[in-house]
C-alpha positions in Angstrom: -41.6 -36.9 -42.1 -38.5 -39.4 -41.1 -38.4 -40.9 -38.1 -35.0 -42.8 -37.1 -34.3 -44.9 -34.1 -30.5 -46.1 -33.6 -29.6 -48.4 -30.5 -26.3 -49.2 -29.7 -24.5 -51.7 -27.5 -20.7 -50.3 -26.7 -18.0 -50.5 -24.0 -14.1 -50.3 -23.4 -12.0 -47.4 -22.0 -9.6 -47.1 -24.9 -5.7 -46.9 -24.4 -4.7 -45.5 -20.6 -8.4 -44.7 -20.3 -8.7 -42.6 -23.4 -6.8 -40.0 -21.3 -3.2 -38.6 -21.6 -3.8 -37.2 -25.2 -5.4 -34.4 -26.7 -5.9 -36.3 -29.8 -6.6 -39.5 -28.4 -6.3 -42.5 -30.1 -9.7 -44.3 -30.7 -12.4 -42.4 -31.9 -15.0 -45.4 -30.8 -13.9 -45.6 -27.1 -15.4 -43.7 -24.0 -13.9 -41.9 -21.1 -16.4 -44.2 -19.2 -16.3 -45.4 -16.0 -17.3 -49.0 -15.9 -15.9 -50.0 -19.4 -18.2 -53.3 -20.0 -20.5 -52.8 -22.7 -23.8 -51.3 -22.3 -27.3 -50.8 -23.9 -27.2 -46.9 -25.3 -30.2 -45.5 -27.1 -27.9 -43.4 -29.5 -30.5 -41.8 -31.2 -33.9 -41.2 -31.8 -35.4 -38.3 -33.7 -37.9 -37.0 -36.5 -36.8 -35.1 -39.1 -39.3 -32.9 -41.7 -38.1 -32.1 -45.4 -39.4 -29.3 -46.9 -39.1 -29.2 -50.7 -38.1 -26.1 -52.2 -38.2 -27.6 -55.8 -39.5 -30.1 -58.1 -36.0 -31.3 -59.0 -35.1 -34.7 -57.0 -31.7 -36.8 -56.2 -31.2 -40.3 -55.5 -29.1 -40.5 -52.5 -27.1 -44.1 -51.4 -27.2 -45.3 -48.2 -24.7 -44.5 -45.9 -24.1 -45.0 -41.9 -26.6 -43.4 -39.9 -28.2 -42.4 -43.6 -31.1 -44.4 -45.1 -31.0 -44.3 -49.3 -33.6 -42.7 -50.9 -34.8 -40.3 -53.2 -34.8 -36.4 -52.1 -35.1 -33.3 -53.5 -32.1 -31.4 -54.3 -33.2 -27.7 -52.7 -34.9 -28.6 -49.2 -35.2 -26.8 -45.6 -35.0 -30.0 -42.9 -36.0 -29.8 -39.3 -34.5 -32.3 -37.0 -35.7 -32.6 -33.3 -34.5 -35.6 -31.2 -31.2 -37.3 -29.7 -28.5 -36.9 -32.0 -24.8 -36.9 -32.5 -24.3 -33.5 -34.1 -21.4 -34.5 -35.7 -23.6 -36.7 -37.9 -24.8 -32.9 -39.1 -22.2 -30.8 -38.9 -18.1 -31.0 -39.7 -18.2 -33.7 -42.1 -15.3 -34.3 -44.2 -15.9 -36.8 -47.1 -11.9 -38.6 -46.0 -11.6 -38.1 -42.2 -14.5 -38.3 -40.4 -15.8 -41.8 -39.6 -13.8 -43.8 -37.3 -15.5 -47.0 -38.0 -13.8 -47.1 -41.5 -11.0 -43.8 -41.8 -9.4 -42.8 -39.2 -9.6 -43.9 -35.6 -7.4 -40.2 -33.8 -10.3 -38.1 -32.1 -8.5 -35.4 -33.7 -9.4 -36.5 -37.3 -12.7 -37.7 -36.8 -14.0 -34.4 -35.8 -12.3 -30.7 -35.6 -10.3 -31.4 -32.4 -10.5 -27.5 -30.9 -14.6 -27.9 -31.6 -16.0 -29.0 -28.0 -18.7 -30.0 -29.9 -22.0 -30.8 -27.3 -22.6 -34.1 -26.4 -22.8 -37.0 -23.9 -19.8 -38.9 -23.0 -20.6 -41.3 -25.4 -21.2 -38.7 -28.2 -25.1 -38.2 -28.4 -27.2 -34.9 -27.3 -30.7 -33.9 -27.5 -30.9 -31.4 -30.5 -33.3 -28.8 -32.5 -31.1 -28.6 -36.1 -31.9 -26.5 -38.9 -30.6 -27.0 -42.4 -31.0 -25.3 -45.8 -29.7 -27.5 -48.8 -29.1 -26.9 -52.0 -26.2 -28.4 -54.7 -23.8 -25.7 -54.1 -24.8 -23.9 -50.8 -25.6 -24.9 -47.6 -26.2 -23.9 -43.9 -26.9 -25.8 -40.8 -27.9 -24.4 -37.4 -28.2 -26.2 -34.3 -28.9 -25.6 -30.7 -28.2 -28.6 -28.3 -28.1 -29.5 -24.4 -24.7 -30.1 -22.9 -23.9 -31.8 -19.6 -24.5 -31.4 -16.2 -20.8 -32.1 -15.9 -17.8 -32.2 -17.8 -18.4 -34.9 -20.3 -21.0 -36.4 -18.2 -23.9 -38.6 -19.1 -26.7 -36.6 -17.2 -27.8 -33.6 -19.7 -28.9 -30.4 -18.2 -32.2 -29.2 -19.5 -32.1 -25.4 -18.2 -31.3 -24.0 -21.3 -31.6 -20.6 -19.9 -28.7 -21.7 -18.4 -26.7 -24.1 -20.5 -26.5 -25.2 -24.1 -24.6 -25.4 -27.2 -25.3 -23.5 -30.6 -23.5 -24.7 -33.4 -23.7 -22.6 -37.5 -21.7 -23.9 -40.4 -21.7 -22.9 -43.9 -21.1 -25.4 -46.3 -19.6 -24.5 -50.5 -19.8 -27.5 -52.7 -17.3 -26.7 -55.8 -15.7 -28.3 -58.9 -11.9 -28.0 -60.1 -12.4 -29.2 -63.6 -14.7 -32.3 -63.0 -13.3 -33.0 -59.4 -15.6 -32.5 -56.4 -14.3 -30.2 -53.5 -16.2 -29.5 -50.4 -15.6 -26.3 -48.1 -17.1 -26.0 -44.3 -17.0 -22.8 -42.1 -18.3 -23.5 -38.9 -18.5 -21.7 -35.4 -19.8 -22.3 -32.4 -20.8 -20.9 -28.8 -21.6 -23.4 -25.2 -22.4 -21.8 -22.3 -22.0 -24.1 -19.0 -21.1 -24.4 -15.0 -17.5 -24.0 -16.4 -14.4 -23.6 -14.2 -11.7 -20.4 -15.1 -8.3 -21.4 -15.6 -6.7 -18.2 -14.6 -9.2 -17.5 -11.5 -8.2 -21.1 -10.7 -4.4 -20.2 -10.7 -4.9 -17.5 -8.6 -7.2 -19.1 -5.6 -4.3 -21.3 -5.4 -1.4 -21.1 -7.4 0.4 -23.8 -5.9 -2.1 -26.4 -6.7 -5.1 -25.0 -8.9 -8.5 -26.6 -9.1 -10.7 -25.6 -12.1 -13.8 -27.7 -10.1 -13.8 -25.0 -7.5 -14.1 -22.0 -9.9 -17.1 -23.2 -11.5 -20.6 -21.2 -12.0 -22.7 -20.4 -14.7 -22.8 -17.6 -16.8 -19.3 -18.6 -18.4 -18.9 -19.3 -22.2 -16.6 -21.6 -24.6 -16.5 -20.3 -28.6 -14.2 -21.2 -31.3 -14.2 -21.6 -35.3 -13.3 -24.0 -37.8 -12.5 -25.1 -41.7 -12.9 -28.2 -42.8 -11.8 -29.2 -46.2 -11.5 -31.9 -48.6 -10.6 -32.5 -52.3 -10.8 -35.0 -55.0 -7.4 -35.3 -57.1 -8.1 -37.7 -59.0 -10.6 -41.2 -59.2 -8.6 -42.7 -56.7 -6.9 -40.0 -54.6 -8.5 -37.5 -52.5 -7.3 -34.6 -50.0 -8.4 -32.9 -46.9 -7.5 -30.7 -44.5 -9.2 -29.1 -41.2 -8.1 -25.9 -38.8 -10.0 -25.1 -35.5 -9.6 -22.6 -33.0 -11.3 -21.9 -29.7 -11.0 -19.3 -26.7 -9.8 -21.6 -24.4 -10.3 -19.5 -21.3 -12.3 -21.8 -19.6 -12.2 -25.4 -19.1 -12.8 -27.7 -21.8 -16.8 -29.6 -21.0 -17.8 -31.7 -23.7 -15.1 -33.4 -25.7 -11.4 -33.0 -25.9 -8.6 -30.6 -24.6 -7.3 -29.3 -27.3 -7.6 -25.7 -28.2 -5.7 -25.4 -31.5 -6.0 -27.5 -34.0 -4.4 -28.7 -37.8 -4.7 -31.5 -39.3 -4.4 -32.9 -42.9 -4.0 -35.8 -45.4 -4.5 -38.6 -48.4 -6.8 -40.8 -48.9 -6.3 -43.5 -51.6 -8.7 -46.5 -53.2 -7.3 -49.4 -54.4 -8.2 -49.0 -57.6 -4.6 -48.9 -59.3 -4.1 -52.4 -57.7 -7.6 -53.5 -58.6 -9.4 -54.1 -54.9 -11.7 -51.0 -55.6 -12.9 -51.4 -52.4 -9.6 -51.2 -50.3 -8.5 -47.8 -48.6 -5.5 -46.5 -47.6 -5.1 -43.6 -45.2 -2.3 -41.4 -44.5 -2.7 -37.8 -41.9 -1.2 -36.2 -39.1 -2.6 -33.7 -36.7 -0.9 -31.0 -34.5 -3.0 -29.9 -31.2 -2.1 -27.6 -29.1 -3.1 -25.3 -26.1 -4.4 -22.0 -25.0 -1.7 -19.7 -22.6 -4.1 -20.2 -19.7 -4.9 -23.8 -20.5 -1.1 -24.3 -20.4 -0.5 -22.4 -17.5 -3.1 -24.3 -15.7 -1.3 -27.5 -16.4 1.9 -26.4 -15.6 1.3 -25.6 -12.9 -0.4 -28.6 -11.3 -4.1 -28.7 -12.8 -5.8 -31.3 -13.8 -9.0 -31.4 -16.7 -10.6 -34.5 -17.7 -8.1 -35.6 -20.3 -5.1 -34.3 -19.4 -2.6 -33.4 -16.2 0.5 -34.9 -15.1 1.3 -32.6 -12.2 3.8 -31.0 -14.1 4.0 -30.2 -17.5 7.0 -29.4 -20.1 5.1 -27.9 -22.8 4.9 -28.5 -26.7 2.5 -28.7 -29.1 1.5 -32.4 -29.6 1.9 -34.2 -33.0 0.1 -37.1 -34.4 0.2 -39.3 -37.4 -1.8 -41.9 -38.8 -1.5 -44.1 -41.4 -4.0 -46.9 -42.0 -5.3 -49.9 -44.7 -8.4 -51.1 -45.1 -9.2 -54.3 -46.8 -12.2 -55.1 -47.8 -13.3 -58.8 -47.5 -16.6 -59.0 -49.3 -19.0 -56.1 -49.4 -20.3 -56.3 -45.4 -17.0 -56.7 -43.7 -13.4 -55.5 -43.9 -10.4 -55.4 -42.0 -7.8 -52.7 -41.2 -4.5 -52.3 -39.9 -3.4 -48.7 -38.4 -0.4 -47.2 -37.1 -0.4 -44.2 -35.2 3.3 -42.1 -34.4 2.4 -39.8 -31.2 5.0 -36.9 -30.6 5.0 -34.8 -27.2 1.3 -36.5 -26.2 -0.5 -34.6 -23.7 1.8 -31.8 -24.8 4.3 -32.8 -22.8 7.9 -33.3 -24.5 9.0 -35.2 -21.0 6.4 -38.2 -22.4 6.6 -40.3 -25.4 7.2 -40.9 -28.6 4.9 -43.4 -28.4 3.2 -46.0 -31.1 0.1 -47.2 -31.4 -0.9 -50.3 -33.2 -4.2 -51.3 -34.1 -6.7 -53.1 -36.1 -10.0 -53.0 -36.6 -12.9 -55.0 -38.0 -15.7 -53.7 -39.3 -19.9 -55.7 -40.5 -22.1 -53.7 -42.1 -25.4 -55.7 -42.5 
């Protein structure tokens, strides 16, 4: 039995409040009211292997993962505070926003409004069933009282997340590629956008439509390729209902996004990356029609909106100074943001500095 405990100090609001985008632009900012930093106990769980051979791996250590030696076939039981996205929707070049890519869009599917805290953490049951080739993962979590809210509602009769995904590890000659399938279901005190439009269609409120009962569902793929030593691949796809409001993560209801990742091998600094994606989001007819007309959700609203589907693109190099620390500079080219073609272009510069101890 494992038992991992992961506090965390973090603040800061990101750019405009890390609203005005659906693909927002910092991956390790908050929609946070008070933005100075603040003690967090991110996680703290057990987690049982079951072997289900004799056959064993050694695995390296990774963030949030502790090197050791496991066995290759295994069931694992999780219980505890989590971020599921440390589980599910990994994607070996666009997922970690400490070191690839910083859009909220490529760190996770953006159409997945995948259960969690404001701060990304949820108390979770997850069950997973590993082997070299196949695997499946299925978790139910709590979601918030609110719409991204910090207070977690524990009725689960009444609220919740459930979250499968089927993972095919492959080869194309000797190169590694990884395909994920993943769907899930969350069930909350959500607000309607079209009952919203019609209490008032001159200014709609999804707040006053809310009760429980109503459901958010969508799917996604996640993919990623190696092309070569250096040079790797990926692309992702979500999709979601998007009847009712958005509750956990980001207002986006379509989703695709793809791009290169590249060491620095060719130039001999084997530690060096360089990052290159861009990510189109866009919105349900309701959702749209909502905004349009006035609404306002937790990321997005302007009063008004002239819709288009927004476009994002990121290009980023990381440079490693020694093996605990390295710097990167990004650039990020946003098209139409908050789908809106009467805002933007706008660019984003960044750069980021990253210890690992």
């Amino acid at each position: 039995m494992l038992f991992r405990s992961n506090p965390e100090i973090g603040g800061g609001s990101g750019l405009s409040g890390s609203s005005g985008v659906g693909a927002s632009t910092n991956g390790e900012t908050y929609r946070i009211g008070n933005p100075s930093p603040e003690f967090e106990l991110a996680r703290l769980f057990i987690r049982q292997i079951i072997p289900l051979n004799i056959e064993t791996r050694y695995y390296q250590s990774e963030i949030n993962k502790v090197a050791g030696i496991f066995p290759t076939n295994y069931l694992s039981f999780t219980i505890g505070k989590i971020s599921v996205s440390d589980i599910f929707d990994m994607n070996r070049y666009s997922h970690d926003p400490r070191t690839q890519f910083l859009s909220w869009a490529l760190m996770e599917n953006g159409a997945w409004d995948y259960p969690a805290n404001t701060k990304g953490y949820s108390p979770s049951v997850v069950i997973e069933f590993v082997t070299p080739v196949h695997q499946l993962r299925y978790g139910v979590s709590l979601v918030s009282t609110t719409p991204n809210g910090m207070v977690m509602n524990w009725n689960l009769t009444r609220a919740g997340s459930q979250t499968i995904e089927y993972t095919y590890n492959y080869h194309i000659g000797a190169k590694n590629g990884t395909t994920r399938l993943l769907s899930y279901l969350t069930f909350a005190d959500m607000g309607n956008f079209n009952q919203s439009l019609t209490i008032n269609p001159a200014s709609p409120s999804i707040a006053e439509t809310r009760k429980y009962g109503r459901t958010k569902y969508g799917f996604g793929i996640s993919c990623d390729q190696e092309i070569n030593d250096a040079l790797g691949f990926f692309l992702r796809a979500g999709w979601n209902d998007g009847r009712n409001e958005t509750w956990e993560f980001t207002e986006i209801d379509r989703s695709l996004s793809f791009g290169l990742s590249l060491k620095g091998n060719k130039w001999h600094r084997q530690n060096d990356n360089i990052g290159l994606a861009y990510v189109i989001s866009g919105l349900s007819s309701s959702h749209r029609k909502y905004l349009q007309e006035g609404g306002y959700g937790f990321v997005l609203g302007d009063g008004n909106l002239n819709y288009s589907l927004e476009n994002l693109a990121e290009l980023y190099y990381s440079f490693s100074l020694n093996n605990e620390i390295s710097v990167s500079g990004e650039y990020q080219f946003l098209v139409n943001p908050g789908y809106n073609k009467d805002r933007g272009p706008v660019h984003v510069f960044s750069v980021r500095v990253h210890f690992e101890i």
